[in-house]
C-alpha positions as a printed NumPy array, in Angstrom:
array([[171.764,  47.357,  55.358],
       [169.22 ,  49.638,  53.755],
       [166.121,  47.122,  52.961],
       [164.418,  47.659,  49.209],
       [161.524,  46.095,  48.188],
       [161.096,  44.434,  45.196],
       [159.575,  47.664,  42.781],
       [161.926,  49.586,  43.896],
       [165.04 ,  47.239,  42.982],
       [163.81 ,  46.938,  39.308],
       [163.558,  50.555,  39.508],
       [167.117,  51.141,  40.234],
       [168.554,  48.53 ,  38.052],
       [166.131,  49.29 ,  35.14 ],
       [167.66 ,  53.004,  35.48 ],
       [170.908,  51.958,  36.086],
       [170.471,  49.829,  32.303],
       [169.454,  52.983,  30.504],
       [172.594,  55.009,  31.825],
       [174.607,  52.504,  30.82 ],
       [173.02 ,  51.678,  27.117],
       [172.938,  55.238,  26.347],
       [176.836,  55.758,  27.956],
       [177.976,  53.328,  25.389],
       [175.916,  55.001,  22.692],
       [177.526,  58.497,  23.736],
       [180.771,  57.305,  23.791],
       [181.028,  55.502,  20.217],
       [179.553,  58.934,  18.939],
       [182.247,  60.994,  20.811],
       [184.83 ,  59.05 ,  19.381],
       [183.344,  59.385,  15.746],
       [185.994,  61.169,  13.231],
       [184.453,  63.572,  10.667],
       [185.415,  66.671,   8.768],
       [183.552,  70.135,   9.999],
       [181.138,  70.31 ,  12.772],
       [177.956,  68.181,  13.654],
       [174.871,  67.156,  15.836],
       [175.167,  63.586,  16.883],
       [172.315,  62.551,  18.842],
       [172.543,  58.244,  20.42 ],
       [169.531,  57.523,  21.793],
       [167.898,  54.407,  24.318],
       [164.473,  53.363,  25.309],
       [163.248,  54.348,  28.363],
       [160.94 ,  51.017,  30.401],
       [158.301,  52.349,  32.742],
       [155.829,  54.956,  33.233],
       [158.118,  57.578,  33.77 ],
       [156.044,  61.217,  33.004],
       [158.544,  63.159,  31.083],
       [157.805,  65.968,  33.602],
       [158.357,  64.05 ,  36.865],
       [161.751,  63.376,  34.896],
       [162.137,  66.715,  33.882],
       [161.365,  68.001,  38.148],
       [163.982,  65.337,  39.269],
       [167.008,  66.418,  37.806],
       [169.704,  68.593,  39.519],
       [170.299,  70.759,  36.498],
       [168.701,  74.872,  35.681],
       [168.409,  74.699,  32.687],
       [165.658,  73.23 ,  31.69 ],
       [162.61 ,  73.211,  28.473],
       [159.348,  71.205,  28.135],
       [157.207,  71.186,  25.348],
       [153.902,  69.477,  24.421],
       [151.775,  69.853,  21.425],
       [148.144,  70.782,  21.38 ],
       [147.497,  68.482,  18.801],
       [150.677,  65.951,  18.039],
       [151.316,  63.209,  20.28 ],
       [154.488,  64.341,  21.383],
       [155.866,  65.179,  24.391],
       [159.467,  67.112,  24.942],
       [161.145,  66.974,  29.022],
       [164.681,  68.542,  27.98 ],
       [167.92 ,  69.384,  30.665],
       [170.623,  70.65 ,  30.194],
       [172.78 ,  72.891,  27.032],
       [174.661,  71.229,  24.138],
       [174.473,  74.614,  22.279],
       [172.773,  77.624,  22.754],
       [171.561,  80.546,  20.09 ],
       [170.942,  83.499,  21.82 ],
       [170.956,  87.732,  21.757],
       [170.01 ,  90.309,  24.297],
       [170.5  ,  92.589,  21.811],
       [167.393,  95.181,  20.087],
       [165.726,  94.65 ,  17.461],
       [166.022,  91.136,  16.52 ],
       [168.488,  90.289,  13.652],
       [166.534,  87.685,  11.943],
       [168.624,  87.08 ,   8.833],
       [171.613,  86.722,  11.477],
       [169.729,  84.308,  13.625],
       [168.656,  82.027,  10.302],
       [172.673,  82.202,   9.471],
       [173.046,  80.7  ,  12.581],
       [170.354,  78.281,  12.483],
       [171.765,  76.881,   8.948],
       [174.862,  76.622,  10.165],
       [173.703,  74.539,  13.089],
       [170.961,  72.999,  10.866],
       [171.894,  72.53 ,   7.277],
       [172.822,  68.443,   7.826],
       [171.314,  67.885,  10.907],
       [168.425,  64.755,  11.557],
       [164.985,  65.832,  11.557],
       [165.152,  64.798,  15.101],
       [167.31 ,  67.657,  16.186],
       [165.682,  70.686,  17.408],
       [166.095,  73.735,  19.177],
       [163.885,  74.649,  21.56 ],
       [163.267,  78.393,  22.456],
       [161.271,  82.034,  22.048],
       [161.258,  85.485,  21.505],
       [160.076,  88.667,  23.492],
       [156.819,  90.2  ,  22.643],
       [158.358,  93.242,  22.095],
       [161.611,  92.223,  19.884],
       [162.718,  95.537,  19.198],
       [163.241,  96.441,  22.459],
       [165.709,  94.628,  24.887],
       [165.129,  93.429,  28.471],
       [166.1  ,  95.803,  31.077],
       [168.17 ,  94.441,  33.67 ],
       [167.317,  97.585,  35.997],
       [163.756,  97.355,  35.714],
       [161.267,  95.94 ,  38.07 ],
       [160.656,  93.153,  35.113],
       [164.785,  91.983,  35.584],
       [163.713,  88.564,  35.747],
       [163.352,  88.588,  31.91 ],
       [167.002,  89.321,  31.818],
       [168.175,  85.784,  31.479],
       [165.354,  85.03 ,  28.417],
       [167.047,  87.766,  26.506],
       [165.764,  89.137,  23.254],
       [165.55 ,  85.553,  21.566],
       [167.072,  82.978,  23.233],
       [166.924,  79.047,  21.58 ],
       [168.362,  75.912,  23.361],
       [169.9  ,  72.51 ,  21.921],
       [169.383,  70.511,  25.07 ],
       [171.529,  68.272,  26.356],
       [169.094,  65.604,  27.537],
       [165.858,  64.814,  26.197],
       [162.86 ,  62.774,  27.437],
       [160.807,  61.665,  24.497],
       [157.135,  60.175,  25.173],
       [155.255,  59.643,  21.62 ],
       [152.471,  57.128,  21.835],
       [153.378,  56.196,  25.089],
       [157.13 ,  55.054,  24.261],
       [159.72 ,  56.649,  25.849],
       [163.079,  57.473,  24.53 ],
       [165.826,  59.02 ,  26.1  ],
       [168.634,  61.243,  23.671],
       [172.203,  63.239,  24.427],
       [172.638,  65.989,  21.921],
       [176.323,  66.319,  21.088],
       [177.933,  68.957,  19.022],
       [181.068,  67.64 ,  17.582],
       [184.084,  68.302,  17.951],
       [183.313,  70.725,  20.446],
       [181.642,  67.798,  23.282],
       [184.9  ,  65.502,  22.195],
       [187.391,  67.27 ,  23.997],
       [185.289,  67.447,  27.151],
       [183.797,  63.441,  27.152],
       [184.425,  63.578,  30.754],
       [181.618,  66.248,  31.172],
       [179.234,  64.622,  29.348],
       [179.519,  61.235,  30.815],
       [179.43 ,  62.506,  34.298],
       [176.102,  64.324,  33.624],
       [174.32 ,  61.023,  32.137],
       [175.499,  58.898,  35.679],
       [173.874,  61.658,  37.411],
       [170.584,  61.276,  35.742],
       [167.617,  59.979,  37.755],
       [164.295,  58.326,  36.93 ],
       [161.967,  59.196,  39.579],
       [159.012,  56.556,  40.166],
       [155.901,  57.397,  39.161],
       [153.807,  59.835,  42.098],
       [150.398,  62.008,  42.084],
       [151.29 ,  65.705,  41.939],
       [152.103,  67.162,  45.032],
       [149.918,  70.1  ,  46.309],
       [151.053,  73.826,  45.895],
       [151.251,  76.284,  48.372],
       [148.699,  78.897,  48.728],
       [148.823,  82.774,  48.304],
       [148.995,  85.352,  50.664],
       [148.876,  88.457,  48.246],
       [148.003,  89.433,  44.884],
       [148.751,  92.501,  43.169],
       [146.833,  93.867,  40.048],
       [149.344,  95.569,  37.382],
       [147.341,  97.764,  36.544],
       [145.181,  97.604,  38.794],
       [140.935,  98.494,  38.106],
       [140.922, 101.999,  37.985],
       [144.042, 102.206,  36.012],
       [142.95 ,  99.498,  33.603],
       [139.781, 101.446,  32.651],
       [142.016, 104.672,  32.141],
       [144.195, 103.016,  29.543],
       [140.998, 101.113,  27.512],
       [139.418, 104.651,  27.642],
       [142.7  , 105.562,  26.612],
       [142.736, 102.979,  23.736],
       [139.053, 103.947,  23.023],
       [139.739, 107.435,  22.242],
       [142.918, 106.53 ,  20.325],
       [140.201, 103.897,  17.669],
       [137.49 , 106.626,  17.905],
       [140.316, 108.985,  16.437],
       [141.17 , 106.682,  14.042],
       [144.657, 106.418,  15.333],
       [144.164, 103.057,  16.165],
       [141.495, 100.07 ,  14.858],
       [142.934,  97.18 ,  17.471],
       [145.088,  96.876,  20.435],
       [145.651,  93.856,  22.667],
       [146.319,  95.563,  26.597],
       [147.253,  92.852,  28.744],
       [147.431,  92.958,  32.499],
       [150.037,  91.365,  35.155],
       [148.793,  89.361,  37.976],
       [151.491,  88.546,  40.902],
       [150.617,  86.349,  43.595],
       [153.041,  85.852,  46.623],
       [152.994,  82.261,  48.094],
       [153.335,  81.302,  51.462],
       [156.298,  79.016,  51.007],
       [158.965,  78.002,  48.607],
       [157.62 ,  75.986,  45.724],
       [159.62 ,  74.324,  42.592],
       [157.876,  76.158,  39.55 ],
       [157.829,  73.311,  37.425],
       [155.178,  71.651,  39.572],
       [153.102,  74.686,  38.721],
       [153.1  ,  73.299,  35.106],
       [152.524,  69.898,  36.406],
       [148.988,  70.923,  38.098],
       [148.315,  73.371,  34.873],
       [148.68 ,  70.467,  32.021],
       [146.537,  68.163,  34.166],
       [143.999,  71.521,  33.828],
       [144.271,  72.636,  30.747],
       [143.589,  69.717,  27.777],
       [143.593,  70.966,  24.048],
       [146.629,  73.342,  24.784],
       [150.092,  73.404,  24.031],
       [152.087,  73.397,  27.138],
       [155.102,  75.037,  27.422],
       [158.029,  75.64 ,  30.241],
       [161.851,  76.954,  29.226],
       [163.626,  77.655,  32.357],
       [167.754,  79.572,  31.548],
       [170.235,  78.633,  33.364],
       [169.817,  80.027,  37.25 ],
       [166.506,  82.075,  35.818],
       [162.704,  81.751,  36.452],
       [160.484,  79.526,  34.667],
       [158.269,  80.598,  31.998],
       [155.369,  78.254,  31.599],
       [151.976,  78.144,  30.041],
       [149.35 ,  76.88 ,  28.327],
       [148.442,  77.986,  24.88 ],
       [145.461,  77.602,  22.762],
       [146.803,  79.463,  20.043],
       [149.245,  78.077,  16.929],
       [151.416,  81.003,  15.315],
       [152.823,  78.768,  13.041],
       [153.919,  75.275,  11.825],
       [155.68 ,  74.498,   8.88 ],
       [156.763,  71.104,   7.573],
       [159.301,  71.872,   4.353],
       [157.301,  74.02 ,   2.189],
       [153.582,  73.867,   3.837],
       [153.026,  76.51 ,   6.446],
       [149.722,  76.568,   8.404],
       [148.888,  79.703,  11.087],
       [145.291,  80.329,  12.867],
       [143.37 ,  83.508,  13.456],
       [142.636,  83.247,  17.035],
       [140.437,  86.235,  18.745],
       [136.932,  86.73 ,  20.09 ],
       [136.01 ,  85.338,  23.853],
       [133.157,  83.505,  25.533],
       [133.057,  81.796,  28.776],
       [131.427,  78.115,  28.729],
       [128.059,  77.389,  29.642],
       [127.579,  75.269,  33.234],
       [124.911,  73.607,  31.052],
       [124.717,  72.353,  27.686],
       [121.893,  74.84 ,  26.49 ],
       [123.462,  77.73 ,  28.005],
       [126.985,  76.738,  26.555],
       [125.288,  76.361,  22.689],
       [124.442,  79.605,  23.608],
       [127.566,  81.463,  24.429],
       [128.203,  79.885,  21.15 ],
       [126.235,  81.111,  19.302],
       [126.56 ,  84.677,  20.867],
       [130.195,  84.404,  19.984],
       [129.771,  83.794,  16.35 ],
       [127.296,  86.439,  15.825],
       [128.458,  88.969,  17.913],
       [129.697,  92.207,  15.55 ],
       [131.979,  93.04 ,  18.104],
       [133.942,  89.549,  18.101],
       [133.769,  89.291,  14.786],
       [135.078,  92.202,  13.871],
       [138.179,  91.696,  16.125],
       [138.368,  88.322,  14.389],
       [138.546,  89.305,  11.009],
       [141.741,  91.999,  12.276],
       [143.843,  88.798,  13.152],
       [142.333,  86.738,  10.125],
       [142.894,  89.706,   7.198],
       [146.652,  90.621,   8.957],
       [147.942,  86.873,   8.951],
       [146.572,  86.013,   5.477],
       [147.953,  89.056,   4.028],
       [151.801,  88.4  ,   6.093],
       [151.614,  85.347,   4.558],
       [150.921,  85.926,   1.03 ],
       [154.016,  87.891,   1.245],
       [156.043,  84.82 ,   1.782],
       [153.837,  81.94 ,   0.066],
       [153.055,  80.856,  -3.515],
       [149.533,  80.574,  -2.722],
       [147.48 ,  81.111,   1.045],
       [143.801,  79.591,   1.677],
       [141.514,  81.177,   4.497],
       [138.195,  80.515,   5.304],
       [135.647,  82.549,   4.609],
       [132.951,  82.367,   7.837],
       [135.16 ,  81.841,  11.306],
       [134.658,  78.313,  13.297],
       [134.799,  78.273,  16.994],
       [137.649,  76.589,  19.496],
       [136.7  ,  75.476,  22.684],
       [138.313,  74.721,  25.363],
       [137.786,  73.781,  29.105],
       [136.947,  77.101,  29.914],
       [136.643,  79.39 ,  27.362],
       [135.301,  79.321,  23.483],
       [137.217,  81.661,  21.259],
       [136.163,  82.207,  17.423],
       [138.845,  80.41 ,  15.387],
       [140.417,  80.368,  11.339],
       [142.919,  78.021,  10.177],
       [145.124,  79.723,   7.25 ],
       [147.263,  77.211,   5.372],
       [150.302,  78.695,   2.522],
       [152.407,  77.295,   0.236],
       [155.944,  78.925,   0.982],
       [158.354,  80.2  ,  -1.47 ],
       [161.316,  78.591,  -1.667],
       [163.289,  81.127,  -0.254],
       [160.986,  81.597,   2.998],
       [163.26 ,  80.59 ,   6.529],
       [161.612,  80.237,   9.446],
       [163.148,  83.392,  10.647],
       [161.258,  84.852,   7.973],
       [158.203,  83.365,   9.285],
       [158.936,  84.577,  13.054],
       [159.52 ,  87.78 ,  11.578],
       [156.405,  88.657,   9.18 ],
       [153.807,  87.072,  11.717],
       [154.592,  88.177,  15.157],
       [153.477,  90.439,  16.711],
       [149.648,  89.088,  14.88 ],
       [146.79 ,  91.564,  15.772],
       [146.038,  88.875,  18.335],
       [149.103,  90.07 ,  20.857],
       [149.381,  93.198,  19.191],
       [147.143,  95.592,  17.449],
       [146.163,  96.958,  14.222],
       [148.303,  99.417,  12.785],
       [150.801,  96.529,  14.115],
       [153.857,  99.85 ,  14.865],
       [151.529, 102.151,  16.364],
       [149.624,  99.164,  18.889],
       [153.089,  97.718,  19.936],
       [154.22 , 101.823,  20.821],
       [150.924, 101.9  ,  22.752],
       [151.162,  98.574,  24.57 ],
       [154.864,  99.951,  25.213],
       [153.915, 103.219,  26.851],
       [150.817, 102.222,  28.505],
       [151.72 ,  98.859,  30.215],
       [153.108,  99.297,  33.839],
       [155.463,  95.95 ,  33.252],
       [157.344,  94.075,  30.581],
       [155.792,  91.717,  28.8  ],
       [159.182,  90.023,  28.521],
       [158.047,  86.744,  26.17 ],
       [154.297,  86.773,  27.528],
       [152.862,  87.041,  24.069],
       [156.003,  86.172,  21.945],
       [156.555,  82.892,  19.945],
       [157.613,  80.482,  22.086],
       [158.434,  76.663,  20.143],
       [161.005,  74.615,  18.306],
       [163.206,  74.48 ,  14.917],
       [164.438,  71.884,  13.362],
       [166.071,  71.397,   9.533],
       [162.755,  71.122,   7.752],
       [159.998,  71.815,  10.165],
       [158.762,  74.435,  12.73 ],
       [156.426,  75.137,  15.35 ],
       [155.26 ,  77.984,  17.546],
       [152.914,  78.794,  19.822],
       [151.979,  81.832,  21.022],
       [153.321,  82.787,  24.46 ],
       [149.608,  82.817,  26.039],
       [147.77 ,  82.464,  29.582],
       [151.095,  82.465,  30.693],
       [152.823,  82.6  ,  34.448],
       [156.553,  83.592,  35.37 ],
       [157.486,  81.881,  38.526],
       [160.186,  81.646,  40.797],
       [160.825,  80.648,  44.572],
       [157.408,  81.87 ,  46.094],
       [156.34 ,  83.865,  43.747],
       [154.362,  83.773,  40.556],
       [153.434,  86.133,  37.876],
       [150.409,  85.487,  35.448],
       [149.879,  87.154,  32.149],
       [146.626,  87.501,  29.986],
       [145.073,  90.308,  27.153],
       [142.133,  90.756,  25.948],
       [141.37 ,  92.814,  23.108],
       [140.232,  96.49 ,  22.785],
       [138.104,  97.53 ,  19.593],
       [134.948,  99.675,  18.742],
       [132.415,  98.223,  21.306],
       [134.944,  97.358,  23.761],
       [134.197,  97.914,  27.555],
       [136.822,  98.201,  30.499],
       [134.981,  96.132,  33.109],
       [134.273,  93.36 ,  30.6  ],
       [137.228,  93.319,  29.154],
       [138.417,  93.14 ,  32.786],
       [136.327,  90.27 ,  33.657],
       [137.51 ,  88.164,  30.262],
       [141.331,  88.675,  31.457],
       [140.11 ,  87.25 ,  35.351],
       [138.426,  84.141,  33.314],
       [141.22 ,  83.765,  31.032],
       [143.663,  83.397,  33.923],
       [141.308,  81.164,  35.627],
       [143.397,  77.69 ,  34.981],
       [146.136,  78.918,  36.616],
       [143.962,  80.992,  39.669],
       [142.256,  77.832,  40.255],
       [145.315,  75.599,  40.713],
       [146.939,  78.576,  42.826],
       [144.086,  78.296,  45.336],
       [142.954,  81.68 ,  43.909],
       [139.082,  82.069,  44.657],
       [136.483,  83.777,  42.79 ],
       [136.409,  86.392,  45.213],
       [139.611,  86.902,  45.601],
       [140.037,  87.119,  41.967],
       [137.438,  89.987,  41.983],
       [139.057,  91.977,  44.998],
       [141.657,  93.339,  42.344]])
């Protein structure tokens, strides 16, 4: 007879009591009768310190989505598909995709949202036959109702089952058998990653400084004023790993950000952690931040006042500031009653960098979707460029990879209310191997090997929870 101890018999029977509250809960709702087609969503509180994460990791299911906001107490752990919105298809339709929203939307509860992103480049598809197939499964948008939900919100947990009805009614079986297979995992210190054993630069140093001479020449010409060249970072691990515990290690490392994972069905994970807001609306306000301009911190107080203040009187910051800040107020006027901006950039800091920062709040018009939104603001100056066409062509032919949704708005929709992030400092992992993503960008002023060295400390959360060294960082 297997002996438990005492913890771990509350344990079972406390998890054994939420199965069982929220199978009665699913099971009135599945037997509901309505006209047309709707979200029901029963819900149960959770007991315990169960991290919605740890939750999240436990779970014999692919799918999978997290979400945490940088400033809302609110965190998301979601398994699972009750309805999926997606299109590999190029460029994005985004009066189709609002259809499809309202039609999923239009009576839902606030509560109800769908979870998801787009790819940087929306107007060009993922190719399957590319080095960069792994972004295959993401597609061109791609936005999840999940089927499970882990809710932690002031330290309360509450566990919900989306349902689509009819549709989950004729299949109650499936449902029910997936909510006796949930698990609540006790509470346990992150295990330890496994190490690298290679890294390879895409592109690597000498190519890099070709392509910001190349961008250099193209601003000198006046072809371009801005572009945002990123740079691809795999790492090859010496054993198998789950990539969620990669975001595990990188929240713990990275306060002030939103974190982010969305995992399709049998793909890689897409995780990150993202200083910067694109958007959030609630009903008619919208708010969006200009985001651009780097400095490292200071080891010291002194010297970090004074990366400060070299930030926010630097010319060459500010004027890449001001690209982002004039772009994003002007997007929005064309969708908003009235838009306030600031007139003198403040700064954000975070654990390791310090980035000159505008918030930029608008009044919409009552006609504005959030698929409008999604579709006037990204790509912003910040991922992309100024002219916004001719920086996305240049990122597309001088990139050696896809950015698949590194850089694209990556968040959740509801009825009423929206919020995305932008797809920043951002891995793609899988098995034993991870991919990390970071930009920096390239205006009058600019020079390669700095702009190479602000990339190497913007992807220093996630090299320094990798077991990445400085040197080894530097060896390109």
């Amino acid at each position: 007879m297997l002996d438990l101890d005492p913890t771990t018999v509350r344990s079972i029977d406390a998890a054994e009591e939420v199965r069982r509250a929220l199978l009665k809960r699913v099971r009135t709702a599945l037997q509901a009768r309505e006209d047309g087609s709707w979200i029901a969503r029963p819900t149960v509180p959770v007991p315990g310190p169960v991290r919605p994460i740890d939750w999240m990791r436990a779970q014999d299911c692919s799918e999978a989505t997290y979400w945490s906001g940088r400033t809302d107490d609110r965190t998301v752990a979601a398994i699972g598909a009750a309805d999926v919105l997606a299109s590999s298809s190029a460029p994005v339709d985004y009066d189709a995709l609002h259809d499809r929203l309202t039609e999923r939307l239009g009576s839902a509860d606030s509560a109800i949202r769908y979870y998801g992103g787009l790819r940087f480049d929306a107007a060009q598809p993922p190719a399957p036959d590319r080095p960069d197939r792994r972004w295959a499964p993401f597609g061109t948008y791609r936005f999840v109702l999940p089927r499970f939900e882990l809710l932690e919100t002031e330290g309360e947990r509450r566990l919900a089952c989306n349902l689509v009805l009819p549709r989950d009614a004729h299949h109650p079986e499936a449902v029910v058998g997936d909510i006796e297979t949930l698990a609540f995992p006790a509470p346990t210190g992150p295990a330890p990653l496994p190490r690298p054993y290679h890294r390879q630069d895409a592109p690597e140093q000498e190519e890099w400084t070709r392509i910001v001479r190349w961008a250099l020449d193209a601003i000198s010409g006046e072809a371009l004023d801005k572009v945002v060249l990123a740079r691809r970072v795999a790492l090859a691990l010496d054993d198998p790993m789950d990539p969620l515990l990669v975001l595990r290690h990188l929240e713990a490392a990275t306060p002030g950000c939103y974190h982010f994972a969305t995992r399709p069905a049998e793909g890689p994970v897409f995780m990150g952690a993202s200083p910067e807001r694109l958007f959030r609306r609630e009903g008619e306000d919208v708010v969006s931040e200009a985001v651009a301009g780097t400095r490292p911190r200071g080891e010291t107080a002194a010297e970090d006042r004074a990366l400060r203040e070299e930030l926010l009187t630097s010319p060459k910051e500010r004027r890449e500031h001001a690209f982002v800040q004039d772009a994003i107020q002007a997007d929005l006027e064309g969708v908003c009653t009235s838009v306030q901006a600031p007139e003198e950039p403040d700064d954000l800091a975070l654990a390791r960098g310090r980035h000159l920062y505008s918030r930029i709040d608008g009044t919409l018009r009552e006609d504005t979707s959030t698929a409008d939104l999604l579709k006037v603001l990204h790509p912003t100056p910040a991922v992309g460029g100024v002219p916004t066409e001719d920086a996305v062509a240049a990122i597309r032919a001088q990139e050696p990879f896809d950015r698949g949704w590194y850089a694209g708005p990556v968040g959740w929709i509801g009825a009423e209310a929206a919020e995305f992030a932008v797809g920043l400092r951002a891995g793609l992992a899988w098995t034993n191997r991870v991919a990390l993503f970071s930009g920096a960008g390239i205006v009058d002023g600019s020079e390669p090997r700095r702009e190479w060295d602000e990339i190497e400390q913007k992807i220093g959360d996630f090299a320094a929870i990798m077991g990445v060294t400085g040197s080894q960082r530097q060896a390109g």
